[in-house]
Backbone bond lengths (Angstrom), bond angles and torsions (degrees), N, CA, C in turn:
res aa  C-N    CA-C-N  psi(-1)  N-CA   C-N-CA  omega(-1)  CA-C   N-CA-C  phi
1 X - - - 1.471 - - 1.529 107.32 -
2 X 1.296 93.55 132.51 1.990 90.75 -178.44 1.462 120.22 -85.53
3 X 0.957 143.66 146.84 1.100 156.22 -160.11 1.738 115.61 -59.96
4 X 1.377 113.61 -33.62 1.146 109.26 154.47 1.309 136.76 -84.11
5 X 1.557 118.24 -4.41 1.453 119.31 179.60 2.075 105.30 -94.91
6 X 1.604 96.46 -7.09 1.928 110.13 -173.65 1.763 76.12 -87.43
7 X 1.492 142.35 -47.44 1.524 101.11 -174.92 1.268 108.23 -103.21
8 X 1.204 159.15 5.66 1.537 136.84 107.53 1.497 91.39 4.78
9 X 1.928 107.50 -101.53 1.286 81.98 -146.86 1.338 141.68 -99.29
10 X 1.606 110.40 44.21 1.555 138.95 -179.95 1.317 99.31 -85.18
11 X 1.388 126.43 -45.09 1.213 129.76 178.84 1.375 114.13 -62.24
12 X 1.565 133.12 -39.73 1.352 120.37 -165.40 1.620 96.74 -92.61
13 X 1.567 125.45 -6.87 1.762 129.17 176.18 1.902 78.90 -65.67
14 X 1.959 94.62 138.17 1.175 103.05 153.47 1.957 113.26 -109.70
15 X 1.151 92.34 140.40 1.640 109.90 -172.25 1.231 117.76 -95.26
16 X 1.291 111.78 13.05 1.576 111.74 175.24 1.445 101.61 64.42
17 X 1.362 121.98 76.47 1.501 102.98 179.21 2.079 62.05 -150.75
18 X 1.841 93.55 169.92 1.135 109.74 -165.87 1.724 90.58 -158.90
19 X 1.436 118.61 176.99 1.141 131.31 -168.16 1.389 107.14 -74.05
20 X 1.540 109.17 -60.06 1.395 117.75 -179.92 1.549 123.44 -66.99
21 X 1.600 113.49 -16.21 1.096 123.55 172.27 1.795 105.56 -78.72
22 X 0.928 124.49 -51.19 1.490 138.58 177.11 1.269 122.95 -49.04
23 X 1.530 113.71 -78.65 1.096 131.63 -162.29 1.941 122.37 -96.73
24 X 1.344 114.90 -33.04 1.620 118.13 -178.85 1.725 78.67 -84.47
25 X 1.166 102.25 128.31 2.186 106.19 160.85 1.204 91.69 -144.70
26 X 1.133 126.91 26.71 1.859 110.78 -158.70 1.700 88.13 -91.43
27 X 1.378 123.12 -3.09 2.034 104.03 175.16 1.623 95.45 -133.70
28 X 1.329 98.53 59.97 1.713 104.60 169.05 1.772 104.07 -90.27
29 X 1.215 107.38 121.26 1.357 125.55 -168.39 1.734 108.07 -69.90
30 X 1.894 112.54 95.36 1.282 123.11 -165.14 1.865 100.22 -91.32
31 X 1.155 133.74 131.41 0.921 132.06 128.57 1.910 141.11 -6.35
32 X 1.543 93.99 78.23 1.772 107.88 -171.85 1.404 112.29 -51.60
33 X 1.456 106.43 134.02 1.758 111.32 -168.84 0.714 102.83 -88.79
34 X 1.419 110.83 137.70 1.936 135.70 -153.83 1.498 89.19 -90.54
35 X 1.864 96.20 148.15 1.342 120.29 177.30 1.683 100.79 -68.17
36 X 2.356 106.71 133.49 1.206 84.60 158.66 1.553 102.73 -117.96
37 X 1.181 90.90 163.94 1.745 95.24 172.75 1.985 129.80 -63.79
38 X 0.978 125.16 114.81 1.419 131.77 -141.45 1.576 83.84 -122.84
39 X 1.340 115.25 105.56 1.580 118.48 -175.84 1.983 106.28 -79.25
40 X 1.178 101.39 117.19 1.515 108.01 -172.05 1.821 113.07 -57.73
41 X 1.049 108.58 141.19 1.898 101.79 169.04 1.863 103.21 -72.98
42 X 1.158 110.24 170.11 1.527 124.36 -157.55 1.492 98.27 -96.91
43 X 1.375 116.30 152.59 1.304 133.26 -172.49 1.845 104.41 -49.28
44 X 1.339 109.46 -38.22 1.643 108.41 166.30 1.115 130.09 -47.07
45 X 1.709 117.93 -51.39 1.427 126.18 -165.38 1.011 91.83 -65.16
46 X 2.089 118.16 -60.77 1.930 118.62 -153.90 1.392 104.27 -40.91
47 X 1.749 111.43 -47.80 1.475 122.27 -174.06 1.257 116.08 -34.51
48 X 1.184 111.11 -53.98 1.819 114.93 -166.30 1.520 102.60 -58.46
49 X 1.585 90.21 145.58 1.554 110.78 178.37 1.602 96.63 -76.06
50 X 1.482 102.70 179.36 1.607 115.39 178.56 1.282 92.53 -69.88
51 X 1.497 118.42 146.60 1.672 134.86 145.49 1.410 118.23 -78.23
52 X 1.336 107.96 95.09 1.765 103.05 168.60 1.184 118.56 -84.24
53 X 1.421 121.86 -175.08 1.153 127.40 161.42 1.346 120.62 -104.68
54 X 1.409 129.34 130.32 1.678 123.29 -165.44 1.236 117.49 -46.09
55 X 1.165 123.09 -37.56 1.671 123.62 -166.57 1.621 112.74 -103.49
56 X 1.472 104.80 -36.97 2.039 100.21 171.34 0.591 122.41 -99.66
57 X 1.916 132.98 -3.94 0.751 121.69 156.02 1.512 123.24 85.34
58 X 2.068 111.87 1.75 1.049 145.97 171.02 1.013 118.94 -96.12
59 X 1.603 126.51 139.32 1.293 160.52 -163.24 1.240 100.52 -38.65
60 X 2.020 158.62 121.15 1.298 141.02 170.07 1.177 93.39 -101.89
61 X 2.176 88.14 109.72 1.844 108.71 169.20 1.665 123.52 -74.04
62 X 1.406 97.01 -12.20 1.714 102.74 167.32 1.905 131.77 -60.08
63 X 1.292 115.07 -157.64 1.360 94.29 161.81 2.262 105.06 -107.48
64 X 1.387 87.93 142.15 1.428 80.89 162.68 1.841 137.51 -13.23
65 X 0.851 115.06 139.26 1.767 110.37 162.73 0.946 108.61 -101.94
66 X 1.840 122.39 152.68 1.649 108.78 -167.03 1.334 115.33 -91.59
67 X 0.935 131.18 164.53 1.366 138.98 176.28 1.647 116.99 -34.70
68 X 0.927 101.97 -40.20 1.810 96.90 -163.43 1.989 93.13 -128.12
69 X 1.317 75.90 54.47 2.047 78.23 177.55 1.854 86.12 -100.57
70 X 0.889 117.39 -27.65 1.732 102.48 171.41 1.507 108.63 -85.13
71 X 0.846 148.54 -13.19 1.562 151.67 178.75 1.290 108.24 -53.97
72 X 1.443 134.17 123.89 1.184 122.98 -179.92 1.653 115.07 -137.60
73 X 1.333 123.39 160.92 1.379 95.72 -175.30 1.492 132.98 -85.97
74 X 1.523 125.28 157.49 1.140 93.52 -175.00 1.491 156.58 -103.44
75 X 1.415 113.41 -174.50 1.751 102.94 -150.95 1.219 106.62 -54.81
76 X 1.807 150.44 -37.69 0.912 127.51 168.73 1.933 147.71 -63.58
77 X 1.564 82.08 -65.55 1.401 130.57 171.15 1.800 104.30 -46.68
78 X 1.158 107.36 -50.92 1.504 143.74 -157.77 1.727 100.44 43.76
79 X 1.135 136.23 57.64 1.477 159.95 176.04 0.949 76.89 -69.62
80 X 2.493 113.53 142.67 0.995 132.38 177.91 1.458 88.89 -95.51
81 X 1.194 133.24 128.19 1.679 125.68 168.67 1.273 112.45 -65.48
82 X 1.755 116.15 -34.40 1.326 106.98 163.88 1.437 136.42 -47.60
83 X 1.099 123.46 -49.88 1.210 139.45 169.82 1.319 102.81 -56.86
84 X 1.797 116.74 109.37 1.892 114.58 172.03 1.357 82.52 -91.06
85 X 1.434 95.88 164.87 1.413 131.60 160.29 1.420 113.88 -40.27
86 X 1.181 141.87 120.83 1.608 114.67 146.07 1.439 130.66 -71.69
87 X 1.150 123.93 -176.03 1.255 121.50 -157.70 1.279 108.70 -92.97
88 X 0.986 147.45 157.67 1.404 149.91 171.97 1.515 119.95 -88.70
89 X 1.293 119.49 121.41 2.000 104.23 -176.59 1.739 79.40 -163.95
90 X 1.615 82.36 126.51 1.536 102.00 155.55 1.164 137.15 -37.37
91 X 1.298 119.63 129.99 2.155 114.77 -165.89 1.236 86.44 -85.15
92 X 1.516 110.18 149.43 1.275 120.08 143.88 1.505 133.85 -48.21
93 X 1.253 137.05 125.36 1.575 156.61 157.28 1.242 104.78 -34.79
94 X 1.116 156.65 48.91 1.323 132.01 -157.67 1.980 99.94 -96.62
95 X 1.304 125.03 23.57 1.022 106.91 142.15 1.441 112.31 -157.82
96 X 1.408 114.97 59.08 1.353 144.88 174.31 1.744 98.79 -59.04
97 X 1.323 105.10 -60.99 1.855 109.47 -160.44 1.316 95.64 -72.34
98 X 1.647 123.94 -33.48 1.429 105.01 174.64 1.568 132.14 -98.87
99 X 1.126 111.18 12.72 1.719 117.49 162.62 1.668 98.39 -93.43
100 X 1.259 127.26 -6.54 1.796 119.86 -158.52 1.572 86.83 -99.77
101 X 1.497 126.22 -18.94 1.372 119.47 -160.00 1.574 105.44 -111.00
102 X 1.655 99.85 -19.33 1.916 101.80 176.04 1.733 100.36 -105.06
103 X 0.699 114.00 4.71 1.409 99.92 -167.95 1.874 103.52 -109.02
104 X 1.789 113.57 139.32 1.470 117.47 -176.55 1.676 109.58 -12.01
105 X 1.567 118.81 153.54 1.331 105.26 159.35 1.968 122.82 -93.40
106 X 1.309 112.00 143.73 1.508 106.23 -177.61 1.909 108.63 -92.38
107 X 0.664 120.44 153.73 1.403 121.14 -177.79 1.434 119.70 -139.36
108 X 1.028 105.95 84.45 2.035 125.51 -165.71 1.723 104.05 -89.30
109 X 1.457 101.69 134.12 1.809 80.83 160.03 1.273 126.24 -65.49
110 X 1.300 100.09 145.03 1.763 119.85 30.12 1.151 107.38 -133.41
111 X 1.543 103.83 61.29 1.633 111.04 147.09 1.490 90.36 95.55
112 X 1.530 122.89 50.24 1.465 102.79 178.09 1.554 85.89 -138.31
113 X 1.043 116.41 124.62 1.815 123.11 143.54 1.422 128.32 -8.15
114 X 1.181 144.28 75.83 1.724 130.17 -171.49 1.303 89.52 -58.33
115 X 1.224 131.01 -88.53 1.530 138.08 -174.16 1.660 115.02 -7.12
116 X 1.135 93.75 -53.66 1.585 95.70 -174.29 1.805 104.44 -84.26
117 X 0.755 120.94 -16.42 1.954 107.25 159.17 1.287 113.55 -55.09
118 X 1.221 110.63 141.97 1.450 134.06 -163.85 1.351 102.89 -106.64
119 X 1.215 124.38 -59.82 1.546 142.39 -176.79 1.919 95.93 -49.80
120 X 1.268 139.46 121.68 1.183 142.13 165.67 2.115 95.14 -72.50
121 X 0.754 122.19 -69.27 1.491 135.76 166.04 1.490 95.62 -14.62
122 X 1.191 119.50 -95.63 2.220 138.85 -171.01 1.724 73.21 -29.50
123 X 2.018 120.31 -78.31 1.178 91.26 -151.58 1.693 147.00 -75.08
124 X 1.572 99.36 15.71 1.405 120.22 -160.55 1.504 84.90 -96.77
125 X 1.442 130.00 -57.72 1.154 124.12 161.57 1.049 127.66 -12.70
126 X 1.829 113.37 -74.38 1.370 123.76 -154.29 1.658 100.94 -76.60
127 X 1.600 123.72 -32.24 1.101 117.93 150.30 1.657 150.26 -34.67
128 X 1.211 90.24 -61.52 1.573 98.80 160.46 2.029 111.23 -67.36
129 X 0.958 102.29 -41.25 1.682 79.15 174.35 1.320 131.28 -79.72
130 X 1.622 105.47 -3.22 1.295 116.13 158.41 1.638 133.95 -64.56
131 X 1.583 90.65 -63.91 1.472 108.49 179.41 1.505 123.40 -92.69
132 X 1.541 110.50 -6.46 1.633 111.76 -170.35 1.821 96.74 -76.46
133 X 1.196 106.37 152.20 1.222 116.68 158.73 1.188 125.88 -106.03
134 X 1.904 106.35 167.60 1.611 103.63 -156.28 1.615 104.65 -60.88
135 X 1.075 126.71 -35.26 1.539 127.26 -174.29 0.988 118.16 -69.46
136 X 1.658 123.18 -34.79 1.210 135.78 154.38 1.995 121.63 -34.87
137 X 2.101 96.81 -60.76 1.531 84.06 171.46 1.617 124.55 -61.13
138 X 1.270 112.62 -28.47 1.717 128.02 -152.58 2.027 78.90 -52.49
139 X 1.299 125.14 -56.94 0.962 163.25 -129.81 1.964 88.92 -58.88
140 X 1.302 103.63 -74.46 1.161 138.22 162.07 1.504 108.23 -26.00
141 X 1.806 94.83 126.61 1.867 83.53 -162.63 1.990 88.81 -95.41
142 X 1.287 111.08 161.84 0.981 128.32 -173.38 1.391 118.22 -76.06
143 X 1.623 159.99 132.27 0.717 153.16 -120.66 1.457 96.83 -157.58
144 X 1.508 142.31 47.86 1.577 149.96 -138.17 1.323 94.38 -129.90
145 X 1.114 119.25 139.69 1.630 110.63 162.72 1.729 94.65 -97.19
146 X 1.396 90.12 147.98 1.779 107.15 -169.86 1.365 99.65 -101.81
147 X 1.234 141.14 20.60 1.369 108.41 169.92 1.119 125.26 -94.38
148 X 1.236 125.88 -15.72 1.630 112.23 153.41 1.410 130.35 -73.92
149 X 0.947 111.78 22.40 1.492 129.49 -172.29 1.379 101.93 -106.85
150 X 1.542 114.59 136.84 1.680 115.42 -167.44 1.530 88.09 -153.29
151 X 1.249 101.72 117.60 1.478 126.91 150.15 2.239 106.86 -21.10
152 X 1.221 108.42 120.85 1.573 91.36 167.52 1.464 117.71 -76.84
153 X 0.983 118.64 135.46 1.804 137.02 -177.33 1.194 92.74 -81.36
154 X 1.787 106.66 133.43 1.354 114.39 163.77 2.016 117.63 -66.41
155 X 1.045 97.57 177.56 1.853 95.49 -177.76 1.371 97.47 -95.03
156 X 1.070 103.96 -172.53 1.905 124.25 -165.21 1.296 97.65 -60.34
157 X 0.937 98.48 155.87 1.988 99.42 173.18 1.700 107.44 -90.82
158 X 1.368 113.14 175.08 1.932 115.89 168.50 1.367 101.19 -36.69
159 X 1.514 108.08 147.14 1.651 93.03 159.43 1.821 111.32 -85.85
160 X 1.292 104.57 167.94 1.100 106.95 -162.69 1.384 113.40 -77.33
161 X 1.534 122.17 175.59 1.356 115.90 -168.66 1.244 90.78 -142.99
162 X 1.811 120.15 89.82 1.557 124.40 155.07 1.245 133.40 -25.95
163 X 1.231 120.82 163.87 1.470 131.28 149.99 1.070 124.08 -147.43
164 X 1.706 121.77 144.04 1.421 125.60 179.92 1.470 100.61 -96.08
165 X 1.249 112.02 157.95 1.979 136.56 179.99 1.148 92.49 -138.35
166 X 1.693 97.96 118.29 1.833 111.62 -166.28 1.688 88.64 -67.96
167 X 1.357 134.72 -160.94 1.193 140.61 -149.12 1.549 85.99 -118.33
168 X 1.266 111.80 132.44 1.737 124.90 164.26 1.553 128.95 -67.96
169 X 1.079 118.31 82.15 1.872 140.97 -157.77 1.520 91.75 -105.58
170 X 1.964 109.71 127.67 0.965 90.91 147.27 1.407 156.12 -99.83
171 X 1.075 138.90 -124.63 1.290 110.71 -175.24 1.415 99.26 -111.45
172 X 1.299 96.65 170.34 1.956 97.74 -174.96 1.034 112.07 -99.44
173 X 1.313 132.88 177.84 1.606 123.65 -144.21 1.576 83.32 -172.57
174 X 1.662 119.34 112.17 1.138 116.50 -179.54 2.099 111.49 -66.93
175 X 1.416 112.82 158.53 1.575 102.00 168.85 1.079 125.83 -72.35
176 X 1.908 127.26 -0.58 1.137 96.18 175.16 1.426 111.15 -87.86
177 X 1.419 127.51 -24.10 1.679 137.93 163.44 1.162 99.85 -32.19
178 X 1.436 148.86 -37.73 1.164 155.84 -143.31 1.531 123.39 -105.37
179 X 1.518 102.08 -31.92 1.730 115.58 168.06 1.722 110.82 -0.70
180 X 1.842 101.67 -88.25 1.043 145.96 -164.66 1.570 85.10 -45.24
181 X 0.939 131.29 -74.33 1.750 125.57 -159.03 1.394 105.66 -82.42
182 X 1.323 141.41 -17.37 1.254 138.70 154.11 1.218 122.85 -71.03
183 X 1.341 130.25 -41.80 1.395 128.35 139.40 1.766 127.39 -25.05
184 X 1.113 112.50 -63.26 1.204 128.98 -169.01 1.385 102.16 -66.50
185 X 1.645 113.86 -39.89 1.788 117.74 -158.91 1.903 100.86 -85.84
186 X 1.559 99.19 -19.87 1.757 90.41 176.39 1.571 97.86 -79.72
187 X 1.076 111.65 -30.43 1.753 86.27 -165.58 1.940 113.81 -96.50
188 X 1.432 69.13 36.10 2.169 75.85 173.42 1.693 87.82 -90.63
189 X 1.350 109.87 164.97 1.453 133.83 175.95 1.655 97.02 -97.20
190 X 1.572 118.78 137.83 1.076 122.57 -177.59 1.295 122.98 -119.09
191 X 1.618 116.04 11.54 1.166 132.13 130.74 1.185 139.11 -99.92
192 X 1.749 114.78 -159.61 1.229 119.42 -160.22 1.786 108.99 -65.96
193 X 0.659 107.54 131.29 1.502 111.06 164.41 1.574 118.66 -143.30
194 X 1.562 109.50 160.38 1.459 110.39 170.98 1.673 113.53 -107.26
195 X 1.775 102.18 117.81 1.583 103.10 -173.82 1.652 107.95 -63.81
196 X 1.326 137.20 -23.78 1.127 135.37 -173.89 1.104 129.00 -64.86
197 X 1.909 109.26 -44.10 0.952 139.58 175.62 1.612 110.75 -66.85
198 X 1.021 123.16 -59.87 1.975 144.35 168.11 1.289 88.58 -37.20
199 X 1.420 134.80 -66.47 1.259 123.09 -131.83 1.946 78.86 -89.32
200 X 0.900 138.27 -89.59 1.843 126.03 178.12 0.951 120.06 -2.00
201 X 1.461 134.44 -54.56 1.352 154.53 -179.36 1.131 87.52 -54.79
202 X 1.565 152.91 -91.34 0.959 134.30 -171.87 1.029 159.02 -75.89
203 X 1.294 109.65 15.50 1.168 136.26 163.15 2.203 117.27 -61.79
204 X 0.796 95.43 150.73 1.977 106.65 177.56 1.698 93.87 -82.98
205 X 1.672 95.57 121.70 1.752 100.78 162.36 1.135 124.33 -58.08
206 X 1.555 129.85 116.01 1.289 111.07 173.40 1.134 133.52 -82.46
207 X 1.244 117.40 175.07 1.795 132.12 -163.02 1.553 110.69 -54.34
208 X 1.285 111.83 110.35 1.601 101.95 163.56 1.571 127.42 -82.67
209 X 1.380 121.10 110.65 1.726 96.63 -176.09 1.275 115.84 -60.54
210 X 1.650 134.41 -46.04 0.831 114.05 170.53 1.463 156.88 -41.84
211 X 1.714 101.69 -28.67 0.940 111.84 139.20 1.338 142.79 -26.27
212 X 1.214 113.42 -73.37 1.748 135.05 -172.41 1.335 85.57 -67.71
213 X 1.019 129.08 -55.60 1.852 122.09 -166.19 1.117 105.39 -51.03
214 X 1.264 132.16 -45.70 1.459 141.01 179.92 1.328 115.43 -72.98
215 X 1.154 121.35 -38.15 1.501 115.60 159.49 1.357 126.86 -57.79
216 X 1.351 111.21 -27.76 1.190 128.30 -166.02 1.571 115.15 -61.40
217 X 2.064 104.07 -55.93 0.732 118.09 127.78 1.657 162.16 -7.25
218 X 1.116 100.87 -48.61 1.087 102.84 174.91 1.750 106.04 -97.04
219 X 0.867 115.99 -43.51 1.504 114.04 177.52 1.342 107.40 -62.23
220 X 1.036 127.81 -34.87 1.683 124.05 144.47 1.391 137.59 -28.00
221 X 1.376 101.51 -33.54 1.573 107.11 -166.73 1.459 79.36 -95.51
222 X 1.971 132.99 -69.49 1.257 127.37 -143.90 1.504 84.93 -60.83
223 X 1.340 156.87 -38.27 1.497 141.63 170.18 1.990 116.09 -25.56
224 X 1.190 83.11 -66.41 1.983 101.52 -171.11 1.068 96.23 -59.21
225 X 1.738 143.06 -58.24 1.538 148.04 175.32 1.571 110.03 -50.01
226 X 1.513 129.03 -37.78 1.460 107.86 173.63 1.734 101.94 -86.18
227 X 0.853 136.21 -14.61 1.507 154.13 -179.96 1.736 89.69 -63.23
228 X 0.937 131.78 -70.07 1.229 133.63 -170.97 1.804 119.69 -60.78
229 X 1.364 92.43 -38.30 1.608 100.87 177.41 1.150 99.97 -73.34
């Protein structure tokens, strides 16, 4: 069979395929990409500020330079600054008790043997009060309990030097200055009264037009009635 008559008839075989099977795939259920683990940088790195560059002022994509790459040693001394100091601490004796017990004996006042003390304590003592000097003790912090110890109190102060402030009077005010407000203060009412009421009361009734119109009126008419008689 030749190759063009096999798709002839591939084409008219139906394959069970359908529209919705074929063509909609757009919610074909893909496989969600697995979490990977992303190892975090250390509380140091996040810390660091940005590295610029002095003059652009742009981001440095390289690695850092270290801190003390300008540090140099110095011009005299020529001291590595890198290099700190170590610390200083007394070596151990480790054969202090046995050179103190073979070696001649010394005999210091007042006439006692160092060597032969037993107590390390008695002889650190008797040492220091031998050889320390006075500037040496001053030196030495004191070890006192302070509570009987009291600050000295100054003495009484000056006694004091008072003053009197004659009595605050006011000023006098002859009666005839006074007329006007003594006048005025007798003829207040010294009971109850109503200010709302007082103040209406004395007031002038005002004009009613209707009134007057009606009067007007009427003196009008008794006019025309003697007019007629």
């Amino acid at each position: 069979m030749s190759s063009t008559a096999r798709k002839r008839y591939e084409s008219l075989l139906f394959q069970y395929e359908t529209t919705n099977k074929t063509d909609f795939r757009y919610g074909a259920i893909k496989e969600y990409p697995k979490t990977v683990y992303k190892p975090r940088a250390s509380h140091s790195v996040r810390g660091r500020p940005l590295y610029k560059h002095i003059h652009t002022m742009a981001e440095w994509k390289g690695a850092r330079p270290s801190f003390d790459l300008m540090i140099t040693p110095k011009e005299i001394v020529r001291t590595n600054p890198k290099v700190v100091q170590k610390p200083f601490s007394k070596p151990i004796d480790e054969e202090r008790e046995e050179v103190q017990k073979s070696r001649p004996r010394l005999v210091m006042t007042p006439a006692v043997s160092m060597d032969d003390i037993d107590d390390p304590q008695a002889r650190n003592i008797l040492c220091g009060d031998m050889y320390k000097s006075q500037m040496r003790r001053e030196y030495v912090p004191l070890n006192v309990a302070s509570q009987d110890i009291k600050a000295p109190l100054p003495g009484l102060p000056a006694p004091a030097n008072p003053i009197t402030l004659p009595k605050l009077q006011p000023p006098l005010v002859s009666p005839e200055w006074r007329m006007e407000s003594v006048s005025w203060d007798q003829k207040q009412l010294r009971t109850y009264s109503d200010h709302t009421r007082d103040f209406w009361l004395g007031q002038k009734v005002p004009r009613c037009r209707a009134c007057e119109e009606t009067a007007i009126i009427d003196k009008h008419r008794k006019m025309i009635k003697q007019v007629k008689k």
